[in-house]
N, CA, C and O of each residue as an XYZ file, in Angstrom:
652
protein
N     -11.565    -20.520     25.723
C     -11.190    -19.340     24.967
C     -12.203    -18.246     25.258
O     -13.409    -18.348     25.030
N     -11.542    -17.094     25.830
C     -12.575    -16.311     26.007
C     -13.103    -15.136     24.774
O     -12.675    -15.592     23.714
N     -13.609    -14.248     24.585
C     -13.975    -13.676     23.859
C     -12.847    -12.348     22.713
O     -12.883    -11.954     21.547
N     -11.982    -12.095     23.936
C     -10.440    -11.447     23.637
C      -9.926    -12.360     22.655
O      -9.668    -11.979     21.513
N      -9.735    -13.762     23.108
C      -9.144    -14.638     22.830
C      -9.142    -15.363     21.269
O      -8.246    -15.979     20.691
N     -10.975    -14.911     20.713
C     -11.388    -15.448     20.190
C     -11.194    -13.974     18.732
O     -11.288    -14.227     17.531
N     -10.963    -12.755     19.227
C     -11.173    -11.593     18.316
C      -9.605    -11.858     17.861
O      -9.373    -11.885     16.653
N      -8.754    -12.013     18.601
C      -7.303    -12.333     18.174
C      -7.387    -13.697     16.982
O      -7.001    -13.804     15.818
N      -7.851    -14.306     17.608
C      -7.732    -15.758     16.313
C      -8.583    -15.167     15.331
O      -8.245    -15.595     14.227
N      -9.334    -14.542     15.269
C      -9.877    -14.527     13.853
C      -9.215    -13.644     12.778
O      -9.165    -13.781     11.556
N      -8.484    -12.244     13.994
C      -7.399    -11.764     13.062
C      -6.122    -12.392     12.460
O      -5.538    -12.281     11.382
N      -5.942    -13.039     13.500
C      -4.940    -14.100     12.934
C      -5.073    -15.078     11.760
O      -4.164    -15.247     10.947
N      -6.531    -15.864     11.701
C      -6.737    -16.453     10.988
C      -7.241    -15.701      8.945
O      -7.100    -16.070      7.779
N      -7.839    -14.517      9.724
C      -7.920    -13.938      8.646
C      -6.690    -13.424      7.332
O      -6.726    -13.511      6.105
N      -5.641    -12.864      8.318
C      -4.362    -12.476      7.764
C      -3.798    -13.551      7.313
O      -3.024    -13.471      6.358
N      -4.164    -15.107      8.094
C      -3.443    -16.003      7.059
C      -4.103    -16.368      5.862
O      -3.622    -17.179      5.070
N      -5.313    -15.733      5.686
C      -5.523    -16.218      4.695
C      -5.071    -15.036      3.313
O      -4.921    -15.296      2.119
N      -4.920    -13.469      4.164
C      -4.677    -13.052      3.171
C      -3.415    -13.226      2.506
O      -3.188    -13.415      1.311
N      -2.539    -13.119      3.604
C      -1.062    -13.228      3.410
C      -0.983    -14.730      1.980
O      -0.292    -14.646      0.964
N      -1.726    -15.729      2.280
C      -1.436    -16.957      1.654
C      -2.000    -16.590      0.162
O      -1.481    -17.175     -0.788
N      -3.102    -15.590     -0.093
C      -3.658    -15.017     -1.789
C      -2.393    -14.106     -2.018
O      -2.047    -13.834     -3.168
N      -1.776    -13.683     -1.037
C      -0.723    -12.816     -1.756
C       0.387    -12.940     -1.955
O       1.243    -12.118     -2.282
N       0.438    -14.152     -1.734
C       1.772    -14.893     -1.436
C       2.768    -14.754     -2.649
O       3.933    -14.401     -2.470
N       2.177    -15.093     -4.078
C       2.720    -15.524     -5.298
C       3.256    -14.527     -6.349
O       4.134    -14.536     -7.212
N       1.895    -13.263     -5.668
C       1.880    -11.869     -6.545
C       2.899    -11.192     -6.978
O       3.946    -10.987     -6.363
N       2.693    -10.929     -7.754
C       4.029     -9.932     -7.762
C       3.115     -8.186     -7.407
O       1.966     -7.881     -7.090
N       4.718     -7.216     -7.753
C       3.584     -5.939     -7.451
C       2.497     -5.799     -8.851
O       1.367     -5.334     -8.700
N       3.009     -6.269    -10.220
C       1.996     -6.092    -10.922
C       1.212     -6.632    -11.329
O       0.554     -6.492    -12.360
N       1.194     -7.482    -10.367
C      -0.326     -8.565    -10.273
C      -1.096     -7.319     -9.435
O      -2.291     -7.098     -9.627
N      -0.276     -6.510     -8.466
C      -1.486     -5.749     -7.584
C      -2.433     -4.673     -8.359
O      -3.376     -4.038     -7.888
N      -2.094     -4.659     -9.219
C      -3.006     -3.418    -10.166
C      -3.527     -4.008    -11.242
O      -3.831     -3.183    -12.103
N      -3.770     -5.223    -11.556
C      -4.385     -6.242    -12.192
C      -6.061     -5.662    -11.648
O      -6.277     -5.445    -10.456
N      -6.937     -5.505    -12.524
C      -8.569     -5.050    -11.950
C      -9.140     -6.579    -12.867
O      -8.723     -7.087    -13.908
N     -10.080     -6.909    -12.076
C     -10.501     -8.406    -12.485
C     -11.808     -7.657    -13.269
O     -12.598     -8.573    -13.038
N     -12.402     -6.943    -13.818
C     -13.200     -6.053    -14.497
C     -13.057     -5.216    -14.406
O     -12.247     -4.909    -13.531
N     -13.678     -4.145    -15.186
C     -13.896     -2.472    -15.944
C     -14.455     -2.273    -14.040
O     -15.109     -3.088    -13.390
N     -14.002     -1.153    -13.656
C     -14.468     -0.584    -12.595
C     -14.083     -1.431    -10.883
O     -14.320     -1.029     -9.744
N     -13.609     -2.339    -11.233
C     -13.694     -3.463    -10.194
C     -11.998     -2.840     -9.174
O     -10.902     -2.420     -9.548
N     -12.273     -2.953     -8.582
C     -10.469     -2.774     -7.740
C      -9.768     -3.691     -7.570
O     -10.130     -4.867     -7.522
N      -8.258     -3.120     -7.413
C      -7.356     -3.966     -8.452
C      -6.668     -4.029     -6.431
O      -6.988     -3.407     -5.417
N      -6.053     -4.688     -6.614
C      -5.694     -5.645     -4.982
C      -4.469     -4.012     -4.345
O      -4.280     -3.753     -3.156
N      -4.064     -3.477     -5.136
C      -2.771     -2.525     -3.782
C      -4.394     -1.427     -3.359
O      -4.845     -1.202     -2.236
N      -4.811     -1.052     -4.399
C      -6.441     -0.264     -4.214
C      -6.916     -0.813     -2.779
O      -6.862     -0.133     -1.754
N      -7.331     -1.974     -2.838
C      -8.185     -2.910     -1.627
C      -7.068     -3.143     -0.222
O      -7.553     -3.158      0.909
N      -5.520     -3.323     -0.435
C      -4.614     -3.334      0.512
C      -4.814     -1.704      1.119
O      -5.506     -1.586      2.129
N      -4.286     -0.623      0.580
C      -4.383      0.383      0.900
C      -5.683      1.109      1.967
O      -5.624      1.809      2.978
N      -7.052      0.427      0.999
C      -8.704      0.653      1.818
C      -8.088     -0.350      3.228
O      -7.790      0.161      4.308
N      -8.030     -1.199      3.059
C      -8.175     -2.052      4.748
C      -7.227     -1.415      5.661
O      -7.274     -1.289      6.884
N      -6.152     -0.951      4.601
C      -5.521     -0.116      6.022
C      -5.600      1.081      6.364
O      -5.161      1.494      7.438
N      -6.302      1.959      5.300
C      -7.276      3.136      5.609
C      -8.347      2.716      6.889
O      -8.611      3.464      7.831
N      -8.669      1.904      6.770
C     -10.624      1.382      7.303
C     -10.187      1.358      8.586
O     -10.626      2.061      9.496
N      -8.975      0.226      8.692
C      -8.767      0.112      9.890
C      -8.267      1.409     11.406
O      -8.431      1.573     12.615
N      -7.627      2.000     10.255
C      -7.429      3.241     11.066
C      -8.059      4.390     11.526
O      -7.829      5.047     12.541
N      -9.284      4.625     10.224
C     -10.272      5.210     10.330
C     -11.376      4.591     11.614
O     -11.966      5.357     12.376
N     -11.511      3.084     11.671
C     -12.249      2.464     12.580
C     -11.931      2.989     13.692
O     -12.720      3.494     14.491
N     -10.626      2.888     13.817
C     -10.319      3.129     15.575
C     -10.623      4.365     16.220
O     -10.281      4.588     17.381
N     -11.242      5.165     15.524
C     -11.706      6.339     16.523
C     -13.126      6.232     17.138
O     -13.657      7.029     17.911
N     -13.795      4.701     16.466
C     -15.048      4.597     17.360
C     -14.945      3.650     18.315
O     -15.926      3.092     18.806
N     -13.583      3.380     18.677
C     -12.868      2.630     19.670
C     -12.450      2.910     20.798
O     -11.282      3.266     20.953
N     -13.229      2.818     21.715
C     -12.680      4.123     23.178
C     -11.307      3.600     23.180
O     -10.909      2.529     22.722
N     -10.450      4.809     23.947
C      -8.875      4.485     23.793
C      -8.065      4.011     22.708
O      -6.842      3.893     22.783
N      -8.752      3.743     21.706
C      -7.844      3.094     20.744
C      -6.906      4.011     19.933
O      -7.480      5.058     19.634
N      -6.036      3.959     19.629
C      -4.937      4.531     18.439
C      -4.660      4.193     17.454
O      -4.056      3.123     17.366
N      -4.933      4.851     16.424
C      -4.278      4.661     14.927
C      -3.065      4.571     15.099
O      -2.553      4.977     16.142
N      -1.938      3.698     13.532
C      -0.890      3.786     13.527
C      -1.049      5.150     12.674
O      -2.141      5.717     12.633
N       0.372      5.781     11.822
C       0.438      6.910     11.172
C       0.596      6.500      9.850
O       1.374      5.553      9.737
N       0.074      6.937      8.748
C       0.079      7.024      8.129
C       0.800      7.801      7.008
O       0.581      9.002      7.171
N       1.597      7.564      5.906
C       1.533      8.562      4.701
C       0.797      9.402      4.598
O      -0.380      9.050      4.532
N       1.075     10.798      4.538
C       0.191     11.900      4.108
C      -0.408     11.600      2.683
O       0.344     11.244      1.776
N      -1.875     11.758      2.472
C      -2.560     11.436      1.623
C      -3.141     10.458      1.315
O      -3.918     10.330      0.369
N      -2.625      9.208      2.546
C      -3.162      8.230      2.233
C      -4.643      7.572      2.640
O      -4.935      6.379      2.562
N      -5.514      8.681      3.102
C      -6.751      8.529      3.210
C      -7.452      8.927      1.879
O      -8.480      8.309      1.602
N      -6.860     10.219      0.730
C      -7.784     10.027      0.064
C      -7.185      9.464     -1.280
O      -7.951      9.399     -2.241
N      -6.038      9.102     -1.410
C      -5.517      8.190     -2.436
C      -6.771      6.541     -2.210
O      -7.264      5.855     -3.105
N      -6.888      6.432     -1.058
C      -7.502      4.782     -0.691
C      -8.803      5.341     -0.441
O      -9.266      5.016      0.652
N      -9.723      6.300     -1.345
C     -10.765      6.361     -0.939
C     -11.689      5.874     -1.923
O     -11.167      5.399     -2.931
N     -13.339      5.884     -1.845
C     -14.151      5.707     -2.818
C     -14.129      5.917     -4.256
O     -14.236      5.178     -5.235
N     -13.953      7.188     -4.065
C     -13.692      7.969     -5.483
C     -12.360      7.629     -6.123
O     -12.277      7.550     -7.349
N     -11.399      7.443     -5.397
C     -10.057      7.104     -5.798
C      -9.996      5.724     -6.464
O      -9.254      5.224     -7.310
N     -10.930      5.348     -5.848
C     -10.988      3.496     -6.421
C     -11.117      3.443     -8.010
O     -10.412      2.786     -8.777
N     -12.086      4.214     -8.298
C     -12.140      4.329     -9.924
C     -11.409      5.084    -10.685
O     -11.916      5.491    -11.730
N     -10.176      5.417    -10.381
C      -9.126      5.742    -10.769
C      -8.586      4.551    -11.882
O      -8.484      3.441    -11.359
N      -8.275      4.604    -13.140
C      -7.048      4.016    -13.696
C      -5.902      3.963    -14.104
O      -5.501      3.415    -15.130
N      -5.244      4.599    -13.229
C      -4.036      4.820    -12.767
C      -3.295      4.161    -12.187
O      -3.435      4.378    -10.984
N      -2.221      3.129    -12.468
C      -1.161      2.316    -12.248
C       0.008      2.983    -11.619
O       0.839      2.218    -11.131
N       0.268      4.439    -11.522
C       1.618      4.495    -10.750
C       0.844      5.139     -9.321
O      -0.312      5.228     -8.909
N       1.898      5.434     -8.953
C       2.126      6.188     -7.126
C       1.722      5.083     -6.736
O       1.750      5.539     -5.593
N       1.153      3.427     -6.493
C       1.317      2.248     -5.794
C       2.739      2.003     -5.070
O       3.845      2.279     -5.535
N       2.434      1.391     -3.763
C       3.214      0.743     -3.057
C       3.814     -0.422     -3.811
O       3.317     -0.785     -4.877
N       4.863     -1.012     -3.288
C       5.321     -2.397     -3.686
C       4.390     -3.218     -2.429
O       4.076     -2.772     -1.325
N       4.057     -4.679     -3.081
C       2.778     -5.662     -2.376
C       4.570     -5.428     -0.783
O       4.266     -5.264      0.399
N       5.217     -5.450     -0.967
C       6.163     -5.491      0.709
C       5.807     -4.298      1.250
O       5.394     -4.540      2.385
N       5.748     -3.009      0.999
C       5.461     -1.799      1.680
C       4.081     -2.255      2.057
O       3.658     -2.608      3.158
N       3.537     -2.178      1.021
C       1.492     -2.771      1.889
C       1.583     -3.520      2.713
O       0.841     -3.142      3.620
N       2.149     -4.553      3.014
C       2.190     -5.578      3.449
C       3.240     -5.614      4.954
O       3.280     -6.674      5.578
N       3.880     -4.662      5.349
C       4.739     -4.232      6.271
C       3.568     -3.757      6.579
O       2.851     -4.581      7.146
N       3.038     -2.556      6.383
C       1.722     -0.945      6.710
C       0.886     -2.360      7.153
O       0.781     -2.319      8.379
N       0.264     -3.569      6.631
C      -1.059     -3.927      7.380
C      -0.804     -5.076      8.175
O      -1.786     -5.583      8.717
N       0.653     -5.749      8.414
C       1.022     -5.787      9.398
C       0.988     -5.496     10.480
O       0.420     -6.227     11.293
N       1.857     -3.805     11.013
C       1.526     -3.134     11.417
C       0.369     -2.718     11.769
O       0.097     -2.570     12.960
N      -0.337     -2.509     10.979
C      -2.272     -1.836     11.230
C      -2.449     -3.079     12.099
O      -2.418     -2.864     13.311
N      -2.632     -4.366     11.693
C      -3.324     -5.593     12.322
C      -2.572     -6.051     13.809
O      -3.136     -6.763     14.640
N      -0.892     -5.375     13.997
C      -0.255     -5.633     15.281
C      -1.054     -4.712     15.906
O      -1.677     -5.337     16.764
N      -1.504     -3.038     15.940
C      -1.683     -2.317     16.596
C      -3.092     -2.950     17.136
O      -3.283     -3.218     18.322
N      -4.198     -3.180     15.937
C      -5.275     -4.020     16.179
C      -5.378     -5.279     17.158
O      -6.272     -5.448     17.987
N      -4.716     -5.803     17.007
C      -3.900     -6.900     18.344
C      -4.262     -6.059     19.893
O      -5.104     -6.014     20.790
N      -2.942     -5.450     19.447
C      -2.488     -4.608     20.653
C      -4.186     -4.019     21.626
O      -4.526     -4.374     22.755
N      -4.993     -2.989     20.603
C      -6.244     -2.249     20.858
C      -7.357     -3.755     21.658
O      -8.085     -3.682     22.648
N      -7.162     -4.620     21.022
C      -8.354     -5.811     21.847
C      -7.864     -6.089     22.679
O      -8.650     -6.132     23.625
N      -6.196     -6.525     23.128
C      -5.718     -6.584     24.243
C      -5.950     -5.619     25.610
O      -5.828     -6.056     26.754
N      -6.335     -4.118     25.254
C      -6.699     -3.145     25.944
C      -8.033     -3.005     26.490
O      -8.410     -1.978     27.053
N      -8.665     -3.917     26.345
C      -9.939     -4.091     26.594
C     -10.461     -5.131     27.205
O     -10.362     -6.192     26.589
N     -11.136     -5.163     28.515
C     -11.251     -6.350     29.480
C     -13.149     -7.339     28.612
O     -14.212     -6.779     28.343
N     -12.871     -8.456     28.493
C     -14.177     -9.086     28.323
C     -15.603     -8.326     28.695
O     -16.622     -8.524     28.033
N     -15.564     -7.645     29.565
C     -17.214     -6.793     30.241
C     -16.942     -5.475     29.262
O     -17.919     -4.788     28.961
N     -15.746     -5.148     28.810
C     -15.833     -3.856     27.488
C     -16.061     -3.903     26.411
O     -16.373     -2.928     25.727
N     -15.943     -5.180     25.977
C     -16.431     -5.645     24.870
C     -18.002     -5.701     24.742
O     -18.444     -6.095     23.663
N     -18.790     -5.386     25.624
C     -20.087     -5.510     25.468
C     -20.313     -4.000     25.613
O     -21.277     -3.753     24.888
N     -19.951     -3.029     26.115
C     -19.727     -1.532     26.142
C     -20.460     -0.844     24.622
O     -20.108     -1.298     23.534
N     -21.554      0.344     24.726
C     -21.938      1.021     23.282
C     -21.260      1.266     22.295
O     -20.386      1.991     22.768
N     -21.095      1.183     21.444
C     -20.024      2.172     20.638
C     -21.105      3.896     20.363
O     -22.179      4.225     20.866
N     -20.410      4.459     19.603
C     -20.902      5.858     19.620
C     -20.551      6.213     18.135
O     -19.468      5.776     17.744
N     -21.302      6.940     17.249
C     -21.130      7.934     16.196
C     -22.050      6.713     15.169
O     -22.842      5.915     15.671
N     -21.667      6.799     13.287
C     -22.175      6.635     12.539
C     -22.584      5.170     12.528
O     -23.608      4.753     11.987
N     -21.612      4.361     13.230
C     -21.796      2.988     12.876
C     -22.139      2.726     14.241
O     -21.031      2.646     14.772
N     -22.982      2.547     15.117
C     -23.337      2.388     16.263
C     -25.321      1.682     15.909
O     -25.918      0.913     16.662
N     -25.665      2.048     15.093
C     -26.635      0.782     14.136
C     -26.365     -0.182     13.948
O     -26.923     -1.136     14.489
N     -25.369     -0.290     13.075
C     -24.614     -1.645     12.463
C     -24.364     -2.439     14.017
O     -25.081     -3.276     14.565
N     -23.417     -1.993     14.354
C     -22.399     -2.456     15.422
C     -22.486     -1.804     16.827
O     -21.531     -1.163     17.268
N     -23.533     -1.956     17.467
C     -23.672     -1.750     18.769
C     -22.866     -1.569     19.850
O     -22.852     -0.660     20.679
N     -21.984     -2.855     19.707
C     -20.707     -3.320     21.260
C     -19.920     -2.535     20.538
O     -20.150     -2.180     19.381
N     -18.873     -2.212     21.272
C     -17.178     -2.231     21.034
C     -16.846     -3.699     20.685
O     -15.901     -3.785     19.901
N     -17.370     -4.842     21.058
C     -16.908     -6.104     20.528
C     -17.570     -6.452     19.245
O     -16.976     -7.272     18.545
N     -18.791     -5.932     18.777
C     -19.204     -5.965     17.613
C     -18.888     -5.238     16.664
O     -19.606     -5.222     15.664
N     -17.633     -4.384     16.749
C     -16.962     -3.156     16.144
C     -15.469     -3.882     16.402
O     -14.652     -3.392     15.623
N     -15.150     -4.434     16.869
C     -14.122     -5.115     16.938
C     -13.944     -6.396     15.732
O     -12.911     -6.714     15.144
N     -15.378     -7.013     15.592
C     -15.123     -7.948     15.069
C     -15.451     -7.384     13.347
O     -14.729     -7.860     12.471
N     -16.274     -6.628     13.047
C     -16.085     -5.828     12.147
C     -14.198     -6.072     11.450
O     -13.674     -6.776     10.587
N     -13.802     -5.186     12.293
C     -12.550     -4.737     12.116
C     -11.942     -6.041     12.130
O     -11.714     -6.424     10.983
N     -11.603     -6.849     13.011
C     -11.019     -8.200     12.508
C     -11.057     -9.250     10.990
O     -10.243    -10.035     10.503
N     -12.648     -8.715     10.523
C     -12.662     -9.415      9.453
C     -13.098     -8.951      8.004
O     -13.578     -9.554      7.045
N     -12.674     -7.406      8.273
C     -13.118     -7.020      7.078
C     -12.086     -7.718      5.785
O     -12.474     -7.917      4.634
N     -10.607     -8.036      6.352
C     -10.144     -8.558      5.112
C     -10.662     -9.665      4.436
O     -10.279     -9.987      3.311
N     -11.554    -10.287      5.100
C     -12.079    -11.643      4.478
C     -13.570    -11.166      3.553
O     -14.274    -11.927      2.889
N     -13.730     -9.943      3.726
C     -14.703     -9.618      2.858
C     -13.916     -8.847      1.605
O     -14.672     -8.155      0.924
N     -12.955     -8.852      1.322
C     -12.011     -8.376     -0.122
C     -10.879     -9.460     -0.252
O      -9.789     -9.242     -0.780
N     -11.396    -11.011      0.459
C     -10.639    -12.152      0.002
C     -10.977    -12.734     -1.296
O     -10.222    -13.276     -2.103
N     -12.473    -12.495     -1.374
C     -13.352    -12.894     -2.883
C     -12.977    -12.521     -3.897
O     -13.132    -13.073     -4.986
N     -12.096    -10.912     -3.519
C     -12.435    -10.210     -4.443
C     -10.565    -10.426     -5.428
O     -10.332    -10.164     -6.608
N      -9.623    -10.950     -4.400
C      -8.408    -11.095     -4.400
C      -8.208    -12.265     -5.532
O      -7.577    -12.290     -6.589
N      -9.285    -13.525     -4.627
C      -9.018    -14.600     -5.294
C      -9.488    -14.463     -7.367
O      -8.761    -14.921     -8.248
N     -10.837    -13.725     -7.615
C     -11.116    -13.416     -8.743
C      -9.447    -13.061     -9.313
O      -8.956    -13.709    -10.238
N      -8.904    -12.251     -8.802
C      -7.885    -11.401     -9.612
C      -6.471    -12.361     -9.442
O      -5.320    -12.075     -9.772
N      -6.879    -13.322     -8.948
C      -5.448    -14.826     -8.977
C      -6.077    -15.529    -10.192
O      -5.369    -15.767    -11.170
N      -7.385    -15.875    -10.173
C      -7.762    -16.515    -11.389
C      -7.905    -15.823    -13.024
O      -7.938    -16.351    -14.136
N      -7.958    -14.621    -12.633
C      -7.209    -14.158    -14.037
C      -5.906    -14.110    -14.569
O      -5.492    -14.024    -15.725
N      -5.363    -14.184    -13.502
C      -4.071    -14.048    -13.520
C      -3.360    -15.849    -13.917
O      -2.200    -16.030    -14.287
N      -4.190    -16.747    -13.756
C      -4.132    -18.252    -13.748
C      -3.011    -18.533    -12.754
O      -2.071    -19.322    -12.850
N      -3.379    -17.599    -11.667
C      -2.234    -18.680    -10.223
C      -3.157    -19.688     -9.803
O      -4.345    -19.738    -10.123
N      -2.609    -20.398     -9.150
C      -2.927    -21.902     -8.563
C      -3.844    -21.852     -7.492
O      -3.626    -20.719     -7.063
N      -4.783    -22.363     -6.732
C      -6.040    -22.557     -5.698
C      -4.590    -22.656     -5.012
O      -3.608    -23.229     -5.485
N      -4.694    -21.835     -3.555
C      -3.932    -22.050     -2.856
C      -4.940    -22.149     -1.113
O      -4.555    -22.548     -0.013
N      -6.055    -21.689     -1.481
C      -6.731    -22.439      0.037
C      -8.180    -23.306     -0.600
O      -8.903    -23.944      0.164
């Protein structure tokens, strides 16, 4: 397995795990906040597919999909502490959109030969994440860093351990 090979399985593996926390939800489980201030899961669906799109411009060649107008600052920081329950997607519209985001993401590592993956990246996050493959993998697994935050908001909800 080469290194392409290996950025694909983890997106893959990652999405199954989200797909499998979201499996049960309904949409108003998605605005469920597991604490005062905490973000409530369409909030955190919406950010990953903000992030991801936002990511790809420190991606040589890469392309965003398109987005809803507004939907960078509806899914932003400040927006997060919002308590506001309407203008949400249904968990199927999110869930089509990061689909999508994660096919195009597919698609963007496929565009890139093993020796590019070791290539600089350029602008704010070029500290963090040096390679284009270390900006890649970023992006592959940020959903598993708002899986923690998913599962809290199943156990309030008293759904079942499902991984």
């Amino acid at each position: 397995m080469g290194p392409r090979d290996l950025l694909k399985s983890l997106v893959k593996s990652n999405d199954g795990m989200m797909n499998t926390y979201l499996g049960d939800l309904s949409d108003a489980d998605l605005l469920v906040r597991p604490a005062p201030g905490a973000n409530h899961i369409a909030w955190q669906l919406g950010h990953l597919i903000n992030a991801e799109q936002s990511l790809a411009k420190y991606l040589p060649g890469a392309t965003g999909i398109e987005l809803p107008p507004g939907w960078g600052e509806k899914y932003s920081s400040e927006a997060s502490r919002s308590d506001a329950t309407t203008g949400y997607l249904t968990k199927t519209q999110y869930l089509e959109l990061y689909k999508k985001s994660r096919d195009n993401l597919v698609k963007t590592i496929d565009r890139f030969s093993d020796q590019d993956l070791d290539k600089p990246t350029e602008g704010r996050l070029s500290q963090m994440f040096p390679t284009v493959g270390e900006l890649l993998m970023l992006v592959a697994n940020h959903p598993l860093m708002h899986a923690g935050q998913i599962v809290v908001v199943r156990r309030k909800l008293g759904k079942p351990v499902v991984i």
